[in-house]
C-alpha positions in Angstrom: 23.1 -21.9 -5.4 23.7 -22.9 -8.7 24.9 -20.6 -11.1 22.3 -21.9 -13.6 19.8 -21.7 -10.7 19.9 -18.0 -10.0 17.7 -15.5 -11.7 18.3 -12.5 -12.8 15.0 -9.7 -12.0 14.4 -6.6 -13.4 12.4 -4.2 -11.1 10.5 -1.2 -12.4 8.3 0.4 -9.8 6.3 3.9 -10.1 8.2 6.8 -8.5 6.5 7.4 -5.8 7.9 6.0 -2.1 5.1 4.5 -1.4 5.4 1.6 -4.3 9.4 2.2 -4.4 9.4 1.4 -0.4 7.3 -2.1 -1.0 9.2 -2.8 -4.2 12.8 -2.8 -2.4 11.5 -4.8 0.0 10.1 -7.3 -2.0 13.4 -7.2 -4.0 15.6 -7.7 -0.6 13.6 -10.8 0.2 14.3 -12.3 -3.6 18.0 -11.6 -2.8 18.1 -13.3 0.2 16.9 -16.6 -1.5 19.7 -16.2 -3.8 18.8 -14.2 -6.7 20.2 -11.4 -8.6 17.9 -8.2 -8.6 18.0 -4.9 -10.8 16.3 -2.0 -9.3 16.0 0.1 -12.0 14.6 4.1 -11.5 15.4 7.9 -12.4 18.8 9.0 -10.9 17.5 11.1 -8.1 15.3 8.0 -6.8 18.1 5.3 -7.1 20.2 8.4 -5.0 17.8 8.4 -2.5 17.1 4.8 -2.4 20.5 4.4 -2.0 21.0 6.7 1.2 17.8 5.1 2.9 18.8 1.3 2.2 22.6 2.1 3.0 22.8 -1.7 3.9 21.7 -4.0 1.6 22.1 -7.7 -0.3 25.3 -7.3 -2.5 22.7 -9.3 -4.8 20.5 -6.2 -5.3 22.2 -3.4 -7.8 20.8 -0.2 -8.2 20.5 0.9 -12.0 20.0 4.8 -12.5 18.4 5.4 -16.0 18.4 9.1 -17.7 14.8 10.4 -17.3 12.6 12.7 -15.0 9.1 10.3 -14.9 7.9 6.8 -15.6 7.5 7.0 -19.0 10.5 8.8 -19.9 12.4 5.8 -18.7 10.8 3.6 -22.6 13.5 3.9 -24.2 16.5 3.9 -21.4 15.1 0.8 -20.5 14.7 -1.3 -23.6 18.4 -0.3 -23.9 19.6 -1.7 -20.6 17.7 -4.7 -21.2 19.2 -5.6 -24.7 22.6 -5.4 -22.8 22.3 -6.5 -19.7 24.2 -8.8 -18.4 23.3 -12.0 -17.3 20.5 -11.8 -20.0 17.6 -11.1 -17.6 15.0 -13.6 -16.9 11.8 -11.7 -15.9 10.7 -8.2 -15.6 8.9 -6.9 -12.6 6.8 -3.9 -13.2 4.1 -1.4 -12.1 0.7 -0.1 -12.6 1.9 2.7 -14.7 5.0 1.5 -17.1 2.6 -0.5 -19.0 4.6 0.4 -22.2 7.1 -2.6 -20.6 5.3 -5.3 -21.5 5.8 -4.8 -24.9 9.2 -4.2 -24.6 9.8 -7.2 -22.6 8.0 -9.5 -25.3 10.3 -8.4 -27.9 13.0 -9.4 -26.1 12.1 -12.6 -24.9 11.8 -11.5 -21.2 8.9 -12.4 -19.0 6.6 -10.1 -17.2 4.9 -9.7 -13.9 2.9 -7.4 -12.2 3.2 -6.7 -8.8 -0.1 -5.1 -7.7 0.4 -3.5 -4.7 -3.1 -3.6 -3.9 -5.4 -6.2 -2.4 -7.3 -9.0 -4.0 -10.8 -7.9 -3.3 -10.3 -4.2 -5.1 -9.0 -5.6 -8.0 -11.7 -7.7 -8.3 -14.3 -5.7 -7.8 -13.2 -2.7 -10.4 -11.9 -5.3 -12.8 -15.1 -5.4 -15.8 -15.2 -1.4 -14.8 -11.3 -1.1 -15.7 -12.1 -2.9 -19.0 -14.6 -0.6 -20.0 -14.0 1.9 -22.6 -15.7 5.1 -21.2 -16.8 5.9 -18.2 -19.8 4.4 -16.4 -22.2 5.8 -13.9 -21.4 5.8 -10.2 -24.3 3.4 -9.6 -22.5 0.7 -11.3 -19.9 1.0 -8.3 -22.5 1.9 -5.3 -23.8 -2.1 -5.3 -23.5 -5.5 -4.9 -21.1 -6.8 -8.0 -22.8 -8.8 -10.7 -19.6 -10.5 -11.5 -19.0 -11.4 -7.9 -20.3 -15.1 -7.8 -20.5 -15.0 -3.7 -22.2 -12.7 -1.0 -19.9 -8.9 -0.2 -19.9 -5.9 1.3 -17.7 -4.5 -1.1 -19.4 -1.2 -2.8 -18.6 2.2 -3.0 -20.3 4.9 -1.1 -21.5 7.6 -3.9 -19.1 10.5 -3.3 -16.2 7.7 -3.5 -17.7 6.5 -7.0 -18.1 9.5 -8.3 -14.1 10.2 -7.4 -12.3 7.0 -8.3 -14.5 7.4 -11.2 -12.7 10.6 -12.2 -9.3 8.9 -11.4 -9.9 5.9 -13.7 -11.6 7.8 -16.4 -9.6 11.8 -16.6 -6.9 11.7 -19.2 -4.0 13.0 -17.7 -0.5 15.1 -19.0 0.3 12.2 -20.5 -2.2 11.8 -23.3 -3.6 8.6 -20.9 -5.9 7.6 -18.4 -4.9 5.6 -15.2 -7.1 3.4 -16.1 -5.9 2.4 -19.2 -2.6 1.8 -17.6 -3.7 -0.5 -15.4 -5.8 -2.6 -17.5 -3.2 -2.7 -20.0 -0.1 -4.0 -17.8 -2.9 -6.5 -16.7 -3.7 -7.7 -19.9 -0.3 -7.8 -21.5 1.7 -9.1 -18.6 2.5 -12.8 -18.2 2.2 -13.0 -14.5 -0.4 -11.0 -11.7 0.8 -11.3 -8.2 -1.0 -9.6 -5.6 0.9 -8.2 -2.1 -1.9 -9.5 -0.3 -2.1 -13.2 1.2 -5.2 -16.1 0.9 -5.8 -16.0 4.3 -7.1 -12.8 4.0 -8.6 -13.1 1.2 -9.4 -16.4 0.0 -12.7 -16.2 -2.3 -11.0 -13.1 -4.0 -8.0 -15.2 -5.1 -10.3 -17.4 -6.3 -12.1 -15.1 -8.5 -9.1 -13.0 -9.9 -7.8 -15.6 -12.4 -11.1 -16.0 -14.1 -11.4 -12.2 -14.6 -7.6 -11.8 -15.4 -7.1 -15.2 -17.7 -3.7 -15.5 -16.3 -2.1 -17.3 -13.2 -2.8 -15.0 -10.5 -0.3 -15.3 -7.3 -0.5 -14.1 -3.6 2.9 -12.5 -2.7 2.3 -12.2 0.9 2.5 -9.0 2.5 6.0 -8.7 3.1 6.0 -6.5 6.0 8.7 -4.2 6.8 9.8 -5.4 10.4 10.4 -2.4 13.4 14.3 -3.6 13.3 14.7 -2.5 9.4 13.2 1.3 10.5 15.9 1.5 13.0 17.7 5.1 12.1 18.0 8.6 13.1 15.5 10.4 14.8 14.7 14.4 14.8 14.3 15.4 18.2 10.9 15.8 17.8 10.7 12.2 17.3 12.5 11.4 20.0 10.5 13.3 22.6 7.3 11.5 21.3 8.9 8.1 21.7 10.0 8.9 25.3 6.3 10.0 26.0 5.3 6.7 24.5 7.5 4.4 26.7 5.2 6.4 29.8 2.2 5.9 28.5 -0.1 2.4 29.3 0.0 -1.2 27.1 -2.3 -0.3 24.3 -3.6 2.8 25.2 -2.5 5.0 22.6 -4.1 5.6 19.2 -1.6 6.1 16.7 -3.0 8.8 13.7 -1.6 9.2 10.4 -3.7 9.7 7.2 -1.0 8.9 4.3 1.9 10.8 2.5 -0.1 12.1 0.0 -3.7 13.2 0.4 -4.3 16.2 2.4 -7.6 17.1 4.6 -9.8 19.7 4.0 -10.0 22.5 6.4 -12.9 21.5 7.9 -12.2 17.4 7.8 -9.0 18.0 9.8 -10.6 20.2 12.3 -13.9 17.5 12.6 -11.0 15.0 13.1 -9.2 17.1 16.1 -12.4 18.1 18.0 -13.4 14.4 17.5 -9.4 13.2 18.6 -10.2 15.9 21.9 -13.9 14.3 22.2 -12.4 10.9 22.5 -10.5 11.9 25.8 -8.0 9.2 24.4 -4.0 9.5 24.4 -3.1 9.6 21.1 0.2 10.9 18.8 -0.8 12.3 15.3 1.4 12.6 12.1 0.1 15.6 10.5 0.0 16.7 6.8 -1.4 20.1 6.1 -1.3 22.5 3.0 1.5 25.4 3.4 -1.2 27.7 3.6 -2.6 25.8 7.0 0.8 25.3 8.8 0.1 28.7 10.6 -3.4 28.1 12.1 -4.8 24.6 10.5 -5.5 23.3 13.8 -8.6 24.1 16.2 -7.9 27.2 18.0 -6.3 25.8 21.4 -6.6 22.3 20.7 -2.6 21.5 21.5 -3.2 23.4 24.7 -6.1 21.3 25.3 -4.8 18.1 25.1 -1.0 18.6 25.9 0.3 15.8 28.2 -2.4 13.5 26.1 -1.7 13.8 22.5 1.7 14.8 20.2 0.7 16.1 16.7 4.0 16.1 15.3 4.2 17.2 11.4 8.2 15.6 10.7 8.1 12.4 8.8 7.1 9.5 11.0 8.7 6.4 11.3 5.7 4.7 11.3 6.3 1.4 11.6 8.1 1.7 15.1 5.6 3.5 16.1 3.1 1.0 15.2 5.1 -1.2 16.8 5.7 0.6 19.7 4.0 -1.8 23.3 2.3 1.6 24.1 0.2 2.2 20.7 -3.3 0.0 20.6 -5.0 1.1 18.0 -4.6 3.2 14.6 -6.7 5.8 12.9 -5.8 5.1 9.3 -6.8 6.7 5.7 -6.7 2.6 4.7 -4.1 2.9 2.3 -2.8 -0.7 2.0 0.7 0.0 2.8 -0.6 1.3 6.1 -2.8 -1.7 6.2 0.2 -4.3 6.2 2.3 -2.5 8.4 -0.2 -2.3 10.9 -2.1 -5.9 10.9 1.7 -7.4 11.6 1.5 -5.7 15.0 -2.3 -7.1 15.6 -4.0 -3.1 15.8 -7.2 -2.3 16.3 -8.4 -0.2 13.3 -10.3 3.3 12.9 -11.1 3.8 9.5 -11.6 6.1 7.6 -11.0 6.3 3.8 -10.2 9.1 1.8 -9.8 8.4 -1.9 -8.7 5.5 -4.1 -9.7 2.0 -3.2 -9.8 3.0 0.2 -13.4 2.5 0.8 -13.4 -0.6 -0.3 -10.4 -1.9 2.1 -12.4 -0.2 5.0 -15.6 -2.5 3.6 -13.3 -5.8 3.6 -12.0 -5.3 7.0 -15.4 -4.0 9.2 -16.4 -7.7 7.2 -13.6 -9.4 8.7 -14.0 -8.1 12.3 -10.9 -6.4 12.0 -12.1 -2.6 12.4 -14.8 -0.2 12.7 -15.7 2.4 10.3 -16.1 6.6 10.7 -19.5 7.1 9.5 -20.0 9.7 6.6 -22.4 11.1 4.8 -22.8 9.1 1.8 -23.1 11.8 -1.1 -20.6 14.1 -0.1 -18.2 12.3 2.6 -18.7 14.9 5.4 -17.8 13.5 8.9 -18.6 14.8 12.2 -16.3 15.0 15.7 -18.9 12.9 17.4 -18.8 9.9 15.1 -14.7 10.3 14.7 -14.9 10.4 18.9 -17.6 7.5 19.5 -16.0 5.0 17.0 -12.3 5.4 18.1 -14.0 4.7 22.0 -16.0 1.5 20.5 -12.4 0.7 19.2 -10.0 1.2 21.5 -11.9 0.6 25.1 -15.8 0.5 25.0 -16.9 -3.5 26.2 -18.9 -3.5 22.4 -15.7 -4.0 20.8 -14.0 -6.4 22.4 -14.5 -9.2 19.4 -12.3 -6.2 17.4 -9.7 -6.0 19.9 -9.2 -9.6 20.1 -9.7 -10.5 16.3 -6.8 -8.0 15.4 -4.8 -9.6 18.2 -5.6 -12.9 16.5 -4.8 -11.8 13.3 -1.2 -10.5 14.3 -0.4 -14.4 14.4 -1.3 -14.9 10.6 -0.2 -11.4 9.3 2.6 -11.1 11.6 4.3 -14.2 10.6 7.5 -13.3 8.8 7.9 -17.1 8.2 4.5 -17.5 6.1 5.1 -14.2 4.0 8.6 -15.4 3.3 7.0 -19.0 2.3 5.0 -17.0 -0.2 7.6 -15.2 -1.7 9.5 -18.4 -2.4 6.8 -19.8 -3.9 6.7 -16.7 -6.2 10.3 -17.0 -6.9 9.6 -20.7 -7.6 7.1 -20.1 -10.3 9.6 -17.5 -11.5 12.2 -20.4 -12.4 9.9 -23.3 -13.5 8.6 -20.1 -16.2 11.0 -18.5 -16.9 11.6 -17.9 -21.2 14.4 -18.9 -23.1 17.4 -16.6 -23.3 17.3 -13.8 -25.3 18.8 -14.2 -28.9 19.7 -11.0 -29.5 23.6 -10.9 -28.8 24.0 -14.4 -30.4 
């Protein structure tokens, strides 16, 4: 490549591993094509980025900045980007360091936001986003006025009620969330979405007429099984060997996030309903400290050893996901968990907990893809029996066959490394044909 043809990105993701994990990856796959890449974080996060991406592009250099949380990083940043060098071309950001924009304008730099989130969510909570104080559920629990075509998508009222709170709740720092997000919208050159059109094709339609900006699908990027390969606790590796026993698709993988926990009596609904199911299955289990002792169903292991692992180390999750044996996954729908499991053509048990997570399961029972836990719609309570009957309807019962095979049929389209690496070039295209002037500064 051209010297001249190279950018050089700046990469601000929130601190949490579940938006550092897809940022990296995002910025490997710009490195590959030839670009320069600046990951820029707190000290202890470029640390332990650095231990866990030992091996990686020489083109991607990790930038430590003094501060302990997002927004302490205002000022460190504006001072690296006055200095750095090659003058930097465009800023990548998050939800939450909407303060960057600003400081990117002043120096000349574009700026893009890399939503981490579908399409379809972003749409639908976009007019509520804008909105100054906070609504009532109801305007969340129905069709969308501003949605020009037919959906699904609503919230059920005990999720309104919550994400609600989460928008609207002012927190430590003196902000909402949803001021965040709306303002990195608003003020940010670019909106690209990890999500891809043939998923979600109306929604990518819609977005840049709520927005007023180009709006651009990134693709989903999926991390592939041979970029998990690492060490194993032994716990780990026992539960694999079990795995390579077990039938083709017979196992149901369960893993409900790293950072929401169950109540007591959700997790216990969800183990009599895992035992109900008389289905093999290997759990990744968060629990409170105070429920590591006895959070569990009395005799429930016993009951189902030599059919199930609950294992409460960190999973690897993608190689399980990708593992012959594993059919079908219980999932809390966090979109991360989406993507890495749609690549490997899953069968999907849903069942949302908080965020936009109702609103994925929504889009995917629409699509064919899954089948939703009922709940009770006011106050989200779940029962054994449902978690049992719709994890059978899923995995083996003849009515869902069409679910089975359409998440088989999608592994060809969101599987594809090929098409979500086309998209990213296409991103990096748009990054060179708009990229600003130099900055002036240091002239």
């Amino acid at each position: 490549m051209e010297k001249g043809d190279r950018l050089h990105i700046v990469v601000l993701p929130w601190l949490g591993f579940s938006h550092l994990n897809p940022f990296f990856e995002l910025s490997n796959r710009i490195a590959q094509l030839g670009h320069c890449i600046s990951f820029v974080s707190t000290k202890p996060v470029i640390e332990r980025l650095a231990l866990v991406h030992s091996i990686r592009s020489p083109l991607i250099h990790l930038v430590p900045l003094p501060g302990e949380d997002i927004d302490s990083l205002e000022g460190p940043l504006m001072g690296f980007l006055e200095w750095a060098s090659p003058a930097p071309d465009w800023i990548l950001i998050d939800f939450a360091s909407y303060w960057a924009t600003r400081i990117a304008a002043g120096l000349g730099i574009r700026c893009a936001l890399v939503n981490l989130i579908g399409a379809a969510p972003n749409a639908f909570m976009w007019p509520t986003m804008c909105m100054r104080s906070r609504p009532q559920p109801e305007r969340l629990t129905g069709p969308p006025r501003w949605v020009p075509f037919a959906t699904p998508l609503a919230y059920r009222t005990h999720e309104a009620r919550q994400v609600l709170s989460q928008l609207f709740d002012v927190d430590d720092s003196g902000l909402t969330l949803g001021y965040r997000v709306w303002s990195s919208i608003t003020e940010s050159d670019l909106v690209a979405m990890r999500s891809c059109t043939e998923l979600e094709p109306e929604w990518f339609d819609l977005l840049p007429q709520l927005y007023n900006k180009p709006v651009l699908a990134l693709g989903h990027f999926p991390p592939n099984d041979s970029a998990a390969v690492g060490g194993l606790t032994k716990n780990w590796e026992e539960a694999f060997a079990w795995l390579d026993k077990q039938e083709v698709g017979s196992v149901v993988y369960v893993a409900l996030g790293s950072e929401l926990y169950l109540s007591r009596q959700q997790l216990h609904e969800l183990a009599n309903g895992l035992e109900l199911a008389q289905l093999p299955f290997i759990w990744a289990l968060r629990i409170t400290e105070e429920d590591k002792t006895d959070g569990l169903p009395d005799g429930f292991q016993n009951r189902t050893q030599g059919r199930g692992i609950v294992l409460q180390d960190w999973a690897p999750q993608v190689r399980v996901l990708a593992h012959p044996s594993v059919g079908g996954f219980l999932t809390h729908c966090g979109w991360n968990s989406l993507v890495e499991a749609l690549q490997f053509g899953l069968s999907l048990v849903l069942l949302p907990l908080a965020y936009d997570q109702g609103l994925y399961a929504r889009l995917l029972v629409h699509k064919g893809i899954g089948a939703e836990v009922p709940r009770n719609d006011d106050d989200g309570i779940f029962t054994a029996a449902d978690v049992a009957k719709t994890l059978r309807l899923v995995m083996v019962d003849s009515e869902g066959k069409a679910l089975r095979d359409k998440a088989k049929e999608m592994k060809g389209v969101l599987g594809s490394q090929e098409l979500h690496d086309q998209y990213v070039r296409k991103f990096v295209e748009y990054l060179k044909a708009n990229r600003h002037p130099k900055m002036k500064l240091r002239e």
